[in-house]
C-alpha positions in Angstrom: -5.6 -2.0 17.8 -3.0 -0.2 20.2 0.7 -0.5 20.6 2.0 2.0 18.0 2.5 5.4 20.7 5.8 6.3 20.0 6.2 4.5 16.6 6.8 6.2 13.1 4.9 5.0 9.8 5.4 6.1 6.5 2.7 5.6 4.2 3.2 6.4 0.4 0.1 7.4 -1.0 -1.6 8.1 1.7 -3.6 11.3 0.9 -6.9 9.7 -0.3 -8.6 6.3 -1.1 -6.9 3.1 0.7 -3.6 5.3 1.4 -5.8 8.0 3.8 -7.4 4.9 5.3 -4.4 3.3 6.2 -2.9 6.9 7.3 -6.2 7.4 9.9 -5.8 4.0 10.9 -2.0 3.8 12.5 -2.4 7.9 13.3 -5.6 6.5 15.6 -3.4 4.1 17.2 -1.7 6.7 18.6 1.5 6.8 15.4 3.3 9.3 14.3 2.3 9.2 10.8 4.3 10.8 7.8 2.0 10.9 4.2 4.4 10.8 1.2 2.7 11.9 -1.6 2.9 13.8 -4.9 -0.5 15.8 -4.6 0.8 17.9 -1.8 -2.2 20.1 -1.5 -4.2 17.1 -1.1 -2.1 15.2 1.1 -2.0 18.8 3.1 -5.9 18.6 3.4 -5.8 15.3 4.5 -3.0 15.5 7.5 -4.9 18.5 8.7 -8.0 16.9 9.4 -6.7 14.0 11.0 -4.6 16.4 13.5 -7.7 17.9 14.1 -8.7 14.5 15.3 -6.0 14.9 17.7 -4.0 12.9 15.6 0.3 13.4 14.8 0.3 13.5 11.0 2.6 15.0 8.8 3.2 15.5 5.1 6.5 15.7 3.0 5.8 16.0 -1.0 7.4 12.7 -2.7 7.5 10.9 -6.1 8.6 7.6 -5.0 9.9 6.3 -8.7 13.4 7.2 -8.5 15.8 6.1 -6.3 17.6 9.1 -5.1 14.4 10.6 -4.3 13.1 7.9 -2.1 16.6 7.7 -0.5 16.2 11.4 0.3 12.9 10.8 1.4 13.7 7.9 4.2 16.6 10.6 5.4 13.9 13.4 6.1 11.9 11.1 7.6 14.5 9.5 10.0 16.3 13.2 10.4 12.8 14.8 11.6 11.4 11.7 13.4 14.7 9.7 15.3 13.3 6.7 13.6 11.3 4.5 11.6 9.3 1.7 12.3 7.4 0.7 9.4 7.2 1.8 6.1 4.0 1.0 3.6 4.1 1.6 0.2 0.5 1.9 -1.2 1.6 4.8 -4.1 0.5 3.3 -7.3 -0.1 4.6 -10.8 -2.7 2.1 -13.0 -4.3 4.3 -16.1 -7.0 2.1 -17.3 -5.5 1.6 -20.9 -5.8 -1.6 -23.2 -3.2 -4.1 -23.5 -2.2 -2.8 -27.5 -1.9 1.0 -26.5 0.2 0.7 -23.4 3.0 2.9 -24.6 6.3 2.5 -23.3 5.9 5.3 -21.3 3.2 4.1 -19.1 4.1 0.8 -18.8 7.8 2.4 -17.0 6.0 4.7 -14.8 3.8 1.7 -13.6 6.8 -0.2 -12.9 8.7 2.4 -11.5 5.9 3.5 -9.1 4.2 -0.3 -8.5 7.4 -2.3 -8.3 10.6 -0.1 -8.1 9.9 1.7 -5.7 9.3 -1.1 -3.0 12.7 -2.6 -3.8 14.3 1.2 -3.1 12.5 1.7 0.1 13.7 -1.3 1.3 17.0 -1.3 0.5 17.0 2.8 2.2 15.2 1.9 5.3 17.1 -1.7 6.3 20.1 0.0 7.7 17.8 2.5 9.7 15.2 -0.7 10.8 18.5 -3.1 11.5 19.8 -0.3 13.7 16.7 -0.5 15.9 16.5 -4.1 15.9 13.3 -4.1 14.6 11.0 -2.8 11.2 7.7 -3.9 9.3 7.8 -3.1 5.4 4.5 -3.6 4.1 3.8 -3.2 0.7 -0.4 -2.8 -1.5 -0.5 -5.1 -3.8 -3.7 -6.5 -5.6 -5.9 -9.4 -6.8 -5.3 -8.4 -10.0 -2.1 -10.0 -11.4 -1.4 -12.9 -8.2 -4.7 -14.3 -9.1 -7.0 -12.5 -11.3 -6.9 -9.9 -14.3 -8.6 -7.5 -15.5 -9.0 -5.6 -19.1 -7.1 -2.7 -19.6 -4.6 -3.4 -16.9 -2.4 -5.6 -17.9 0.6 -3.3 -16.9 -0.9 -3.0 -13.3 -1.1 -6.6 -13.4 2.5 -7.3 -14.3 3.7 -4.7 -11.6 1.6 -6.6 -9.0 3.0 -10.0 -9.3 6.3 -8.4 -9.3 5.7 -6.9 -5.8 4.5 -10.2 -4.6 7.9 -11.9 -5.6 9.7 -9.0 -4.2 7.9 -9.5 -0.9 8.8 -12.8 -0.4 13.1 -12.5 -2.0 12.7 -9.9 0.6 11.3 -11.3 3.4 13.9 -14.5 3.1 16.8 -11.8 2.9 15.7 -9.7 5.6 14.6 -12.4 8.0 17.7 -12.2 10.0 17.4 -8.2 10.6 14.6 -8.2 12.8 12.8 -6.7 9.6 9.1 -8.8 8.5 7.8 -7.6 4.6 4.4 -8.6 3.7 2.0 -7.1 1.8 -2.2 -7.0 1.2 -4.3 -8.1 -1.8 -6.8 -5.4 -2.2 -10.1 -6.8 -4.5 -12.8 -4.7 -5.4 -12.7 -1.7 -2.8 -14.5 1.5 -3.0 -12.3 4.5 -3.5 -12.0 7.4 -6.1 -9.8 5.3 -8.0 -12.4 3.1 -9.0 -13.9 5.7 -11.1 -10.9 4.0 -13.4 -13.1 1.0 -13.7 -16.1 2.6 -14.9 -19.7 4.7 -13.9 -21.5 3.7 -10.6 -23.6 0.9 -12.8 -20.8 -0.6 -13.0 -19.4 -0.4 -9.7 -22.7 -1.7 -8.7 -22.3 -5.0 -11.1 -19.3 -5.5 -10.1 -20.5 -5.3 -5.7 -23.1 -8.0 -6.8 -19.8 -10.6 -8.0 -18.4 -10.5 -4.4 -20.0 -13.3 -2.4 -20.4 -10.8 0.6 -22.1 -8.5 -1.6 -20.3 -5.7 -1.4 -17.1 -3.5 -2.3 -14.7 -3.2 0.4 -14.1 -0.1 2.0 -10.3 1.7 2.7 -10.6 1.1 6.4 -10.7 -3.2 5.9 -7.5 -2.8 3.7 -6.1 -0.8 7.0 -7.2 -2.7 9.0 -4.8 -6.0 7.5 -1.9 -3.2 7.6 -2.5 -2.7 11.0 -2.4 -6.1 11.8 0.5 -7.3 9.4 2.5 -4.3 11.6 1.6 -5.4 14.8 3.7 -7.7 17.3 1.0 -10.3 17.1 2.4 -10.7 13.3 6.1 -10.8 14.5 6.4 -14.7 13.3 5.1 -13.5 10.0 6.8 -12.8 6.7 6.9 -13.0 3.5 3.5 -13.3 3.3 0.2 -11.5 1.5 -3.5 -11.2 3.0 -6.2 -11.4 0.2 -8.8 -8.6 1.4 -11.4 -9.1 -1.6 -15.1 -10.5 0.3 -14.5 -13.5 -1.4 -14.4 -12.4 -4.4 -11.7 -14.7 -5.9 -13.1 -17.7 -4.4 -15.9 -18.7 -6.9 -14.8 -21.4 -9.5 -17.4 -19.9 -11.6 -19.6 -16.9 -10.7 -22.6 -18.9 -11.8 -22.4 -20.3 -8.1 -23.3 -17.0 -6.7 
């Protein structure tokens, strides 16, 4: 998909896994693309091999949990770039831990990284999107919590269904602005974060569930995002795509 020369996308946690493939995505559709993330030297790594695709991709060093330092961070970006188009949060923070040990300390950081920081990017960049008449927030949000769960991430879970009654308060709020928010359901897809879940056994069990037999890979996530910020998704809002194979279709999985 084309369209997006001379447009400016912020990804959060976009140095590896879904984040990197959302990144290469909107940078190979001819983007500027900025990665906020907290693993700098990572995120580093990453932006230099897509430029060496012949790609515009940059790096700024973020922890999106607090509010003054996202507001800071939509300033750089607009100061260095003269705009900003869309903005995708996919920064999330989900240690596999059960439901009677989450401490209270994990369970903030989740919502501080899952669900905060959506609301405080959106309230920093709708002055700067209203401006130009025009803006996609998009937001990463999950299966797991909307429609499913899963042991050990109950705090995840929580975070998620937050996000997707954010998108849509959001959505009806921002309507008016010129500004769409939507977000994508990720299921089961393969990235180094899945090594949460458990050993490649596992992983393989788990491929087998999905009725198209198989994990899904970082590039169909980006491929949604690309879409959901494109001007063929202009009427839409307030919305989330399920991306899972299927996988939340079966009543039972004895029908498999």
């Amino acid at each position: 998909m084309s369209g997006f020369h001379h447009k400016v996308v912020l990804v959060t946690g976009g140095a590896q896994g879904i984040g990197l493939g959302i990144t290469r995505a909107f940078a190979s559709a001819g983007a500027t693309v900025v990665i906020a993330d907290l693993q700098a030297e990572r995120a580093t790594q990453s932006a230099e091999d897509c430029r060496q695709q012949g790609w515009d991709v940059h790096v700024l060093q973020a922890d999106v949990s607090t509010q003054p330092a996202v507001n800071a961070l939509i300033h750089t970006v607009v100061e260095q770039h003269q705009r900003l188009d869309v903005v995708i949060h996919n920064a999330a923070y989900f240690p596999l831990t059960p439901f009677a040990d989450i401490t209270p300390e994990i369970l903030s950081r989740t919502l501080q990284v899952n669900l905060c920081a959506p609301f405080w990017l959106a309230q920093a960049v709708t002055p700067v999107m209203t401006a130009q008449g025009r803006g996609r927030i998009l937001v990463t949000s999950s299966v797991t919590g909307p429609r499913v769960a899963y042991p050990g991430l109950a705090h995840y879970a929580a975070s998620k269904a937050g996000v997707n009654g954010f998108i849509r308060a959001a959505a009806l709020e921002l309507a008016k602005t010129g500004i769409t928010v939507n977000g994508v359901e990720p299921g089961m897809i393969r990235t180094p974060a899945m090594a949460n879940l458990g050993d490649d056994a596992l992983n393989a069990s788990i491929a087998k569930g999905v009725p198209m037999g198989r994990l899904g890979e970082p590039e169909d996530i980006a491929a949604a995002m690309l879409f959901l910020a494109s001007d063929a998704a202009g009427y839409i809002t307030g919305q989330t795509l399920i991306v899972d194979g299927g996988a939340t279709l079966p009543e039972s999985t004895a029908v498999l």
